[in-house]
N, C-alpha and C positions, 0 to 999 in steps of 0.2 A: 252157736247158740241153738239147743232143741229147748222148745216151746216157750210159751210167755217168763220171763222172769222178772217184772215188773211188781214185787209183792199187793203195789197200789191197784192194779187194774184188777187183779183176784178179787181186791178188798169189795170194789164199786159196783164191777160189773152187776150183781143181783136187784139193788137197787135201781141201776140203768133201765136194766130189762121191764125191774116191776113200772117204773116210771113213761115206758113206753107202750105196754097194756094197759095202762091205764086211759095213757090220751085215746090211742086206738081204741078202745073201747065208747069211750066218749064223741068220736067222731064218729063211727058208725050211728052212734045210737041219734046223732044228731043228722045224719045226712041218710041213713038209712040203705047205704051201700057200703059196698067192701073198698078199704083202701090200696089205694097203688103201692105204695111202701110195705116192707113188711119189717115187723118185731126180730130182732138179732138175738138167741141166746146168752146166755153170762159166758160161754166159751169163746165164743165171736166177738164181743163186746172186750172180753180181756184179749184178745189177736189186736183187733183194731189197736187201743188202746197204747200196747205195749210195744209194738211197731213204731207207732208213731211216737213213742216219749223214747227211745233208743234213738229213732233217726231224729230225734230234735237235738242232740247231743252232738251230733255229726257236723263235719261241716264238707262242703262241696266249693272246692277252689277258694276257701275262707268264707262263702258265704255261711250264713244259718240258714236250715233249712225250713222253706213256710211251705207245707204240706196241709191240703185239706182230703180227706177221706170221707167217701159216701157210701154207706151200704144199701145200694142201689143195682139192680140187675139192671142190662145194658135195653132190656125192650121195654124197661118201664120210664125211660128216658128217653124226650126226642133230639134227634142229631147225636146219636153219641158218637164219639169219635174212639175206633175200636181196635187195640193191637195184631197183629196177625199171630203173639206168641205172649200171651197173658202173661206179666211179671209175679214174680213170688212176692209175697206179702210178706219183709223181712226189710230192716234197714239200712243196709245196702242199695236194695234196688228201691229204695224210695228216695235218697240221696242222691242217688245218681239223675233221677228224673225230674227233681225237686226243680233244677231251672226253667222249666218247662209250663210249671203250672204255679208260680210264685204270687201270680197276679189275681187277685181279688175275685171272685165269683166263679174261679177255674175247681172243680173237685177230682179226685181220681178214685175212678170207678171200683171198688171192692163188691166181690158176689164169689162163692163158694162154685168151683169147677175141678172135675175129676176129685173128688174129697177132701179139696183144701181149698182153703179164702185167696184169692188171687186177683190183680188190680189188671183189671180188663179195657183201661182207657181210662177216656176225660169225657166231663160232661160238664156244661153249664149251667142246667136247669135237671132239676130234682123234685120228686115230687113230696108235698106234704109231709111231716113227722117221718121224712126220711132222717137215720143215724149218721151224724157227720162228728168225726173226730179231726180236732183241729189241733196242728201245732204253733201256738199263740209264741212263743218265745223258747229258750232252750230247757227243758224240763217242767218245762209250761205246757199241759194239754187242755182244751175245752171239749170238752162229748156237749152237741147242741141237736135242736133239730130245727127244721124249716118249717113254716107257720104254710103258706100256700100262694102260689103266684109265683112267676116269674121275678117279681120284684119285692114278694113279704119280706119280715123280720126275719133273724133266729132267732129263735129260745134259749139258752144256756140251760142245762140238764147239770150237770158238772165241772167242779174245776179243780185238775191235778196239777202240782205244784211240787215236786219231790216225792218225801210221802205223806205230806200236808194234802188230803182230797174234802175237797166242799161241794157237799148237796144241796143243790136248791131246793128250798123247803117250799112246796106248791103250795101250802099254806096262809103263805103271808099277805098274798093278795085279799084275805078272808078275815081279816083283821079291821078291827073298828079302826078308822082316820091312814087309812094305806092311800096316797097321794096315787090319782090315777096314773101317773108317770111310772111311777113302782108296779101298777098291775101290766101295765102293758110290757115292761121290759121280761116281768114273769111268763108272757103268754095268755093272758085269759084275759086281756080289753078284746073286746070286738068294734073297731074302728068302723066308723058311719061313712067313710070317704077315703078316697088318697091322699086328702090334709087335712085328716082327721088331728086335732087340735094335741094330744095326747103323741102320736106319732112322729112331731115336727120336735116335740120337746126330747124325743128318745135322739132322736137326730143328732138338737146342738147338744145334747149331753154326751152321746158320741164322736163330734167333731171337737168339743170340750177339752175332753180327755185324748185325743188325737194329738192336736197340738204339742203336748207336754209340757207347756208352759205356767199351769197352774190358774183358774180363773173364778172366779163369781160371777153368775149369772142372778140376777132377780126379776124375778116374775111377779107381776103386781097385778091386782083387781082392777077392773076398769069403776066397779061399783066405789072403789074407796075415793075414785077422783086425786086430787092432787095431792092428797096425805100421807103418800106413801116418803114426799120433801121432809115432811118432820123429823126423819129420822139420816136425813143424808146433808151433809156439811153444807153452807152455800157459799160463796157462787159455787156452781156446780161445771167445774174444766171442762168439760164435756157432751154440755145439755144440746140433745137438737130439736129444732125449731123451724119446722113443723115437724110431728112426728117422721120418722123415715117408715115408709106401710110396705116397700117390696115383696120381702116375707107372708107378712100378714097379707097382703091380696093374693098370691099365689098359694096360699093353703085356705084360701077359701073358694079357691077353682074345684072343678070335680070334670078335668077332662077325658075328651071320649079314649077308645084307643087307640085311634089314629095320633092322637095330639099327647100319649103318656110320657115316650120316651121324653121328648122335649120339654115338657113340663116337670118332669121327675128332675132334669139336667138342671134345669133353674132353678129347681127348688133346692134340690144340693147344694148350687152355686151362694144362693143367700142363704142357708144355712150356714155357710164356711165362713161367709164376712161377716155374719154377727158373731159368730163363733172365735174367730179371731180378735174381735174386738177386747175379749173377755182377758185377754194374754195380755193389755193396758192396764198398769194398778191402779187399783180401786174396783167399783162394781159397774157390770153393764146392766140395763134398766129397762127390761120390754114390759110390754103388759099380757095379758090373759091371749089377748088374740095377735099378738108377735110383731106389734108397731115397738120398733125402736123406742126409746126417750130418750138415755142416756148413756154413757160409758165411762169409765175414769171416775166414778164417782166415789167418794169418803164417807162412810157410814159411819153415825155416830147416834148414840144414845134418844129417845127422843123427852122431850121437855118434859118430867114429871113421872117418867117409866122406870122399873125398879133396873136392875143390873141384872143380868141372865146370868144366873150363877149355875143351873143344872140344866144336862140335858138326856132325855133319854137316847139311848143310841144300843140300834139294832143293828143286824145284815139276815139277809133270809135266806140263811141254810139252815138242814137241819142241824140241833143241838146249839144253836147261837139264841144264850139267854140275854133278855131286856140288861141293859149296864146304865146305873144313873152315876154320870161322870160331871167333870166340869168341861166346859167345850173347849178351852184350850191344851184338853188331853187328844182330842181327836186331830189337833194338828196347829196354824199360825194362826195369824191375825185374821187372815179369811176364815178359817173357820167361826172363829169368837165374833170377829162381823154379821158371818150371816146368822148368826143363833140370834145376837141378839135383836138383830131386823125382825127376822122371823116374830123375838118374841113383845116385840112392838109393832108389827103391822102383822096380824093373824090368819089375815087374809091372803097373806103373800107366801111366796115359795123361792127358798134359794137354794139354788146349785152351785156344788164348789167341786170346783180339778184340784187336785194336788201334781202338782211336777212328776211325784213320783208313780202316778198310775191311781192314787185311792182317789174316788169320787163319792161326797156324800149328798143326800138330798134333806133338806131342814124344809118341815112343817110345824105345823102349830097341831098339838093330839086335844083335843077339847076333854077327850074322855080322861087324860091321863093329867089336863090343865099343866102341860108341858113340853116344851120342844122336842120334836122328834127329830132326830137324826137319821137316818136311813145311808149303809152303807152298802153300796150297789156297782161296787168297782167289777165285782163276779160275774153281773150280769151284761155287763158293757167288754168284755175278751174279745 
């Protein structure tokens, strides 16, 4: 194989790049120094790319290959861990090393040496609006970047799919009635803490759809009080009594740095077990600030509310027009559940897994006096 032949990474890379002068641009102008990271051209950006959706094809002793790529040079990262004979950036030699770095938070170092892109190591930590191309599944790529910290978000930038590629459209967070869950998964919430309230929801939406078991989650106002019962079957199989608060007191921590790792460890930890609760049919039940209520629970209609017949439903890439559908086109009975929760308690927010990887978020758009849909499976890879 001489040079990329991936037609998709040709298609994207120009957007990638504008996508990543952009942020850089933004951060300087906010922190008023130069960044650690640097901007990859549309020819780098199609290498990266096209390597990686070739060796996602691949497989190594039957496994698939889970490759993560950082365009990162080895002194703008501490501890790297450095080859004495830099590998070729080719599919081949990323398969073969693929066992090596399979595990979660491992990247392999790419940076341009004697005139070509060549994977120079492994590295842990990466700095800021560093370019990370990930191999999510086979012919599955994700181009992301790192928000900052040793422990931040990614961003999703892109997602290639054969030759199905979706841009995220930075736009959408700038939208009347965009649920903050949705801006922060885009990159542009600026969390006030480590459990920052917004972050903990990006979490179980992530360990949600981890599962694969398919879930409702409902997120209730603590202002509406017990109203959110009107709309849920009774007895209710599952109600707990007294709230269960684990969650919820540990994202209202803001420990030092001595005390993050272990705090970060327990906050994952109950993030997982509510999260799994959700895999029980029927819906699980928290409030605003992440106290448990209930789980297993049956949504139904509430006493005098019309039938949710329409819903609007987006995703934010670009060219993804508004679609007013009926909700049981976006998918079962959970979906048609949480529309119509949604469109009886306004105040409230549901999250739904599907089995198969789609996950949508349903609010209430006041502007639009219509259920929104929000699907955000793209930004969860």
């Amino acid at each position: 194989m001489i040079g990329p032949s991936y037609p998709a990474a040709r298609a994207v890379a120009p957007k990638i790049e504008a996508h990543f002068r952009r942020r850089h641009a933004a951060e300087r102008a906010g922190r008023g120094a130069a960044m650690d990271s640097a901007v990859p051209d549309p020819p780098t950006i199609e290498r990266l790319i096209d390597a990686a959706f070739w060796a996602s094809l691949r497989r190594e002793e039957n496994y698939i290959p889970r490759i993560s790529l950082a365009f990162v040079a080895p002194e703008s990262t501490p501890h790297p861990l450095r080859l004495e004979r830099p590998l070729p950036l080719n599919p081949d030699a990323l398969v073969r090393v693929s066992p090596a770095v399979e595990q979660a938070g491992i990247h392999l170092g790419v940076w341009p040496q004697g005139g070509d892109l060549s994977v120079w190591g492994t590295t842990r930590v990466i700095p800021a609006l560093c370019l990370v191309v990930e191999v999510a599944a086979p012919g599955l790529i994700v181009v992301k970047h790192h928000r900052a910290g040793e422990g931040g978000k990614f961003v999703n930038v892109a997602v290639l799919e054969g030759d199905q590629v979706k841009v995220i459209d930075e736009t959408s967070s700038a939208r009347p009635d965009c649920p903050p869950v949705l801006a922060s998964l885009l990159g542009f919430a600026s969390p006030g803490s480590p459990g920052d309230s917004v972050n903990v929801l990006v979490e179980l939406a992530v360990s949600m759809r981890a599962h694969r078991r398919g879930g409702l989650l409902l997120v209730v106002s603590e202002r509406s009080g017990a109203e959110w019962r009107d709309s849920i079957v009774r007895p209710i199989p599952y109600a707990i009594v007294p709230a269960f608060t684990e969650l919820a007191q540990l994202a209202r921590q803001s420990p030092d740095s001595s005390e993050q790792r272990l705090w970060q460890e327990a906050l994952k930890r109950a993030v997982e077990a509510i999260a799994g609760l959700t895999a029980v049919d029927g819906a699980t039940v928290i409030t605003g600030e992440f106290e448990l209520l209930a789980f297993g629970a049956k949504i139904a209609r509430r006493r005098g509310a019309a039938t949710v017949e329409q819903v609007m439903v987006t995703e934010p890439i670009e060219g993804g027009a508004p679609v007013v559908q009926h909700p049981t086109q976006l998918g079962g009975t959970r979906h048609l559940s949480a529309a119509q929760f949604v469109h009886d308690q306004r105040n409230a927010v549901a999250l739904v897994a599907s089995q198969d990887g789609r996950f949508t978020v349903f609010a209430w758009s006041s502007c639009e006096e219509l259920v929104h849909a929000h699907r955000v499976e793209t930004l969860l890879l």
